[in-house]
C-alpha positions in Angstrom: -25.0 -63.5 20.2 -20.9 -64.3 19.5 -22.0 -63.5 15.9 -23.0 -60.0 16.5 -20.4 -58.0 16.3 -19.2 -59.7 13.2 -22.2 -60.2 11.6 -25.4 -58.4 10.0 -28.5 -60.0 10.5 -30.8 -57.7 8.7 -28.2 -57.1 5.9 -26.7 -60.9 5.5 -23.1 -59.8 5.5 -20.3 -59.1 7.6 -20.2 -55.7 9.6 -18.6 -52.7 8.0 -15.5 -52.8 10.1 -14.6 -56.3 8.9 -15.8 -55.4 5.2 -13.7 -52.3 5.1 -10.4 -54.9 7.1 -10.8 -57.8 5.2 -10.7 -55.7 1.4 -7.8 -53.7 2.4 -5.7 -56.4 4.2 -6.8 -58.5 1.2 -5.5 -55.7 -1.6 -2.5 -54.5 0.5 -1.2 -58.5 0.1 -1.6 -58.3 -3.3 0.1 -54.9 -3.7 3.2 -55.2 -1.5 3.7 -58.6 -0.8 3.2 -60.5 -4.1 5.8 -58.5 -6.1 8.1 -59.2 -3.9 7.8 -62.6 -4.2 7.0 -62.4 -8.0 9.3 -59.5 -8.7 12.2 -59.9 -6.2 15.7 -60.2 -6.9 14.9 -59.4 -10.6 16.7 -56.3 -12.2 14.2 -54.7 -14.2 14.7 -50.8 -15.2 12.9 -48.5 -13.0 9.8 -47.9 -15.1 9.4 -51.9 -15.7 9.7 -52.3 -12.5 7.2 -50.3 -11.3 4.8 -51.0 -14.0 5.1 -55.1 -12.8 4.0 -54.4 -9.3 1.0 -52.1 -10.1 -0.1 -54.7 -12.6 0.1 -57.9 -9.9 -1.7 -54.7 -7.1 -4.6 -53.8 -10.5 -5.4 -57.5 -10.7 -5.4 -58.2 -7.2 -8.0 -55.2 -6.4 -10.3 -55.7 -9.4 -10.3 -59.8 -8.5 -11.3 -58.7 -4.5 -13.5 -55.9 -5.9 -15.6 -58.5 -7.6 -15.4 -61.2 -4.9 -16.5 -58.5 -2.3 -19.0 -57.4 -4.6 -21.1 -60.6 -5.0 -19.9 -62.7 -2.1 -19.3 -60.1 1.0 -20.4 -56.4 0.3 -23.8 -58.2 -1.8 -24.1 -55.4 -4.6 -23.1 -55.0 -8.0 -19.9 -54.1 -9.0 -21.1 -51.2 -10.7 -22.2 -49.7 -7.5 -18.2 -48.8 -6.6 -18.4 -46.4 -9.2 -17.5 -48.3 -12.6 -20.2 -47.8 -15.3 -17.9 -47.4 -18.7 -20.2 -45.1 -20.2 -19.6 -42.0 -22.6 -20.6 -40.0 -19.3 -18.2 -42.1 -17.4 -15.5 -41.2 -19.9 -16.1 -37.5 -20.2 -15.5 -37.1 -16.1 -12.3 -39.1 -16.3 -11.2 -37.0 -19.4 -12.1 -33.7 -17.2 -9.9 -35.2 -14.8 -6.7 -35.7 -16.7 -7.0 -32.3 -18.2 -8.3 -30.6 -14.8 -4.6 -32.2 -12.9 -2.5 -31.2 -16.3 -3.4 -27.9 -15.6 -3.1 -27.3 -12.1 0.2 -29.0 -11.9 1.5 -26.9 -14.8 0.3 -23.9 -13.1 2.7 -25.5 -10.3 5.7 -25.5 -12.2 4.9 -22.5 -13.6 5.1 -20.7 -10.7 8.0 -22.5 -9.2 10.0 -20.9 -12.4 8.5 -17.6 -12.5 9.7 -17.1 -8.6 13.2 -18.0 -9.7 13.1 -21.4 -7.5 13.4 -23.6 -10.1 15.3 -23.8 -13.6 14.6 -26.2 -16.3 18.0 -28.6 -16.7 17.0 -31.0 -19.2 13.8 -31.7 -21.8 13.0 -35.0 -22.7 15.4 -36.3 -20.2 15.3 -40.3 -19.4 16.1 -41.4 -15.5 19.9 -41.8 -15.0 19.6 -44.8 -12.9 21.2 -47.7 -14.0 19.3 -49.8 -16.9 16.9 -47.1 -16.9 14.9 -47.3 -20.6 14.9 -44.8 -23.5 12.8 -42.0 -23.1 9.7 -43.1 -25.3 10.0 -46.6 -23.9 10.5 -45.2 -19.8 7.6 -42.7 -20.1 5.4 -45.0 -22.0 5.9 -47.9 -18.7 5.4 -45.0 -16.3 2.1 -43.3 -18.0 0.5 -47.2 -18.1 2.1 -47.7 -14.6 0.4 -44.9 -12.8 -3.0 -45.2 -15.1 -3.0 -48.6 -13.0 -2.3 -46.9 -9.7 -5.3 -44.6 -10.2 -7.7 -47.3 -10.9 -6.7 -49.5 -8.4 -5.7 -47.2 -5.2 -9.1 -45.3 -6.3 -11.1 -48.7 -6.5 -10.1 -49.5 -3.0 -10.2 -46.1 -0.8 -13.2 -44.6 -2.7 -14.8 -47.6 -4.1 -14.6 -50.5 -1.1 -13.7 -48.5 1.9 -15.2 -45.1 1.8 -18.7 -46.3 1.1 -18.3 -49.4 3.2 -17.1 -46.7 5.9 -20.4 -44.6 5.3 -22.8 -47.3 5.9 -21.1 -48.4 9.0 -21.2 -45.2 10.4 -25.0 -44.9 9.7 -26.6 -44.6 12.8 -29.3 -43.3 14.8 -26.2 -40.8 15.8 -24.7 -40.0 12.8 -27.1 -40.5 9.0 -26.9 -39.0 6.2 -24.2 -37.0 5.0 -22.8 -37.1 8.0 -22.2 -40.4 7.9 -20.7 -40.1 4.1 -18.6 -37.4 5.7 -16.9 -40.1 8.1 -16.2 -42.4 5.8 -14.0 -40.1 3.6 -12.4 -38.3 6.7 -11.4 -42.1 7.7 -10.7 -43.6 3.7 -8.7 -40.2 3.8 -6.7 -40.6 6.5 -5.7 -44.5 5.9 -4.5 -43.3 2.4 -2.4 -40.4 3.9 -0.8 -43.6 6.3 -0.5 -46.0 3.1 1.8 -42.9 1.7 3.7 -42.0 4.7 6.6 -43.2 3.1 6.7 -40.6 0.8 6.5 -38.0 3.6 9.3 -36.3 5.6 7.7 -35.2 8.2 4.2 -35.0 10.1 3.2 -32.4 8.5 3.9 -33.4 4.9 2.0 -36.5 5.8 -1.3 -34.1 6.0 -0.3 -33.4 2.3 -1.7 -37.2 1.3 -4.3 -36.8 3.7 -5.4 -33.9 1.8 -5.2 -35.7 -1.4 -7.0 -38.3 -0.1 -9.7 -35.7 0.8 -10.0 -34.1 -2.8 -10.0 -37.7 -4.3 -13.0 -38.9 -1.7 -14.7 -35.5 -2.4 -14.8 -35.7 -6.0 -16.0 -39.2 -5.8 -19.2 -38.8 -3.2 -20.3 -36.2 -5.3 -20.3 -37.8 -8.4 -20.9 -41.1 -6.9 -18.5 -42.4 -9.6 -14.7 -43.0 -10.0 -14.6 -41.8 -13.1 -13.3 -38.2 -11.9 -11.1 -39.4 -9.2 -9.6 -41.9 -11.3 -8.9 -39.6 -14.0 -7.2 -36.6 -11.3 -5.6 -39.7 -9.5 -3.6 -40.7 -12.5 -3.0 -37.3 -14.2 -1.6 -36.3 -11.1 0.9 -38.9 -10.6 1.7 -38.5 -14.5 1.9 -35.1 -14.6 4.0 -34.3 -11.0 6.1 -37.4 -11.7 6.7 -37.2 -15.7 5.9 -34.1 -17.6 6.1 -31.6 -15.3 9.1 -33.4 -13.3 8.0 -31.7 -9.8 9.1 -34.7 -7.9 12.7 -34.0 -8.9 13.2 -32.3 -6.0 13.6 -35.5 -4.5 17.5 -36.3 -6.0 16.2 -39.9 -5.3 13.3 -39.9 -7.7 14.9 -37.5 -10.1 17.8 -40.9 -10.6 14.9 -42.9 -12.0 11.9 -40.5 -13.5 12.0 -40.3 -17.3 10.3 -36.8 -17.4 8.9 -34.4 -20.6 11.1 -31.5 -18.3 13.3 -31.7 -15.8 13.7 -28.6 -13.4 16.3 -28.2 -10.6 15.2 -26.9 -7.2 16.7 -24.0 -5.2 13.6 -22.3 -3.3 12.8 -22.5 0.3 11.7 -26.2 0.9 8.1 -25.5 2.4 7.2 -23.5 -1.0 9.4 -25.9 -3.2 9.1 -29.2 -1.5 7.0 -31.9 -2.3 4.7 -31.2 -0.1 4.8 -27.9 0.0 3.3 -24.4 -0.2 2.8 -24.3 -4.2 1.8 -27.8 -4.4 -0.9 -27.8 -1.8 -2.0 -24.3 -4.0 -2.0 -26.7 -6.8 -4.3 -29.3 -4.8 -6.5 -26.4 -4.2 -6.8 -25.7 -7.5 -7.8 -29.0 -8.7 -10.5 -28.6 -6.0 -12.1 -25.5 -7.6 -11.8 -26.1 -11.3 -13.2 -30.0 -10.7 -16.1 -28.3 -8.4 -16.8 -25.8 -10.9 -17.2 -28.7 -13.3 -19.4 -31.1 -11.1 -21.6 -27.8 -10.9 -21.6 -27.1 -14.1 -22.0 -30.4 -15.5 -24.9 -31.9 -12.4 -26.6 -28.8 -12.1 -25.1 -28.4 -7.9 -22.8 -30.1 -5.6 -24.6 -32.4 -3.6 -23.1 -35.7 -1.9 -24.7 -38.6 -4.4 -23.5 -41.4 -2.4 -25.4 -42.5 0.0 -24.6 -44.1 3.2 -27.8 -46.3 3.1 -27.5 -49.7 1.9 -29.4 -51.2 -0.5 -29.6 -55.1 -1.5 -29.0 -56.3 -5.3 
């Protein structure tokens, strides 16, 4: 009986609460505190920087991915949405092109209000050390293709469907259930990226994010889409389209294609703002239009019922 709540009988693994604690405390050790104990007191550039500490956080989540995938979660690794098939590739390639153009659409709207101007093109960060431009935007495309993979691996891949089957219950089955899990996966990535919002209601911007990214995968049942809007959205806001310039903060250390300056109203120009989220909403209807076009319907294909390898 003291096992209960910690353990599964019928399943032979540990409940979903622990499953979904014990990968993310795992991974979030691996992300945050190992660079600085690898990385700290080094002065690297910016890019380099950034690049080192989303390496050590890639190789920590793939190495618990596998771990939780034999030893605790007892499925194949596969089943968290990595198959590297031509299929696989084609939704990630959708993705990339589906965030390039919503985020461009961004931009462009931003300039054609007149609440934005383009300073710079092919500008390199001013901070100190920062690399040349081919250099800088070649450490911060392979930085943030790492942060897709390895952000997406853990709130889509471990948590959201660990969420799911935990929630599975004589109460709550089904799609319901699947529904849970990426309102909760959802939420803990808006609170892993409340740093990066200024108030309460920005933080609903990552929430909402996290939403688009957990939708895209339970209908595909992959991470090949999410992975692919994941990083083309950091790429694109951060480094072509240099939207996160409105941040004077980031714009000291962004090697971006263009660099506008911001004068709008903040809730249509800031980061989280109006345009943006019209831009998040847009990468939710041209990446739904493609899941329908290329599945036949949309219609949740992960399941919250567990199967054993």
């Amino acid at each position: 009986m003291l096992f209960v709540p910690f353990w599964n009988r019928t399943e032979s693994r540990p409940r979903a609460f622990w499953r979904v604690v014990g990968a993310f405390a795992l991974v979030a050790i691996g992300s945050q505190l190992l660079p600085l104990v690898i990385l700290g007191g080094v002065d690297f550039p910016p890019s380099v920087l950034g690049l080192g500490q989303n390496t050590i956080a890639l190789v920590t989540a793939l190495l618990v991915a596998v771990v939780w995938a034999r030893y605790v979660d007892r499925r194949r690794f596969a089943d968290y949405g990595f198959e590297f098939t031509p299929e696989w590739a084609r939704d990630a390639g959708v993705g990339v092109a589906v965030a390039l153009i919503a985020w461009g659409l961004a931009l462009a709207v931003h300039l054609s209000a007149g609440w934005a101007h383009i300073s710079a093109v092919i500008s390199p960060g001013v901070a100190r050390h920062s690399l040349p431009f081919p250099l800088a935007v070649t450490a911060f495309f392979v930085q943030f293709l790492f942060v897709g993979i390895w952000e997406e691996l853990l709130f889509r891949g471990l948590l959201l469907r660990n969420a799911a089957e935990g929630l599975e219950t004589r109460w709550l089955s089904g799609w319901t259930a699947v529904l849970g899990g990426l309102v909760a996966s959802s939420l803990l990535f808006g609170v892993v990226h409340a740093d990066q919002a200024t108030s309460l209601a920005a933080l609903g911007f990552w929430v909402l994010m996290g939403m688009v990214l957990g939708s895209a995968y339970v209908v595909t049942d992959s991470l090949a889409l999410p992975i692919g809007l994941h990083f083309a959205t950091d790429f694109a806001f951060n480094n072509v389209y240099g939207l996160s310039n409105v941040r004077p903060a980031t714009a000291e250390v962004v090697a971006t294609v263009l660099r506008p300056e911001f004068t709008g109203p903040e809730r249509f120009v800031e980061v989280s703002g109006l345009i943006n989220i019209g831009a998040v909403v847009t990468i939710t209807v041209l990446a739904a239009g493609y899941v329908a076009a290329q599945y036949g319907r949309i219609t949740l294909r992960t399941t919250s019922v567990y199967t054993t390898t």
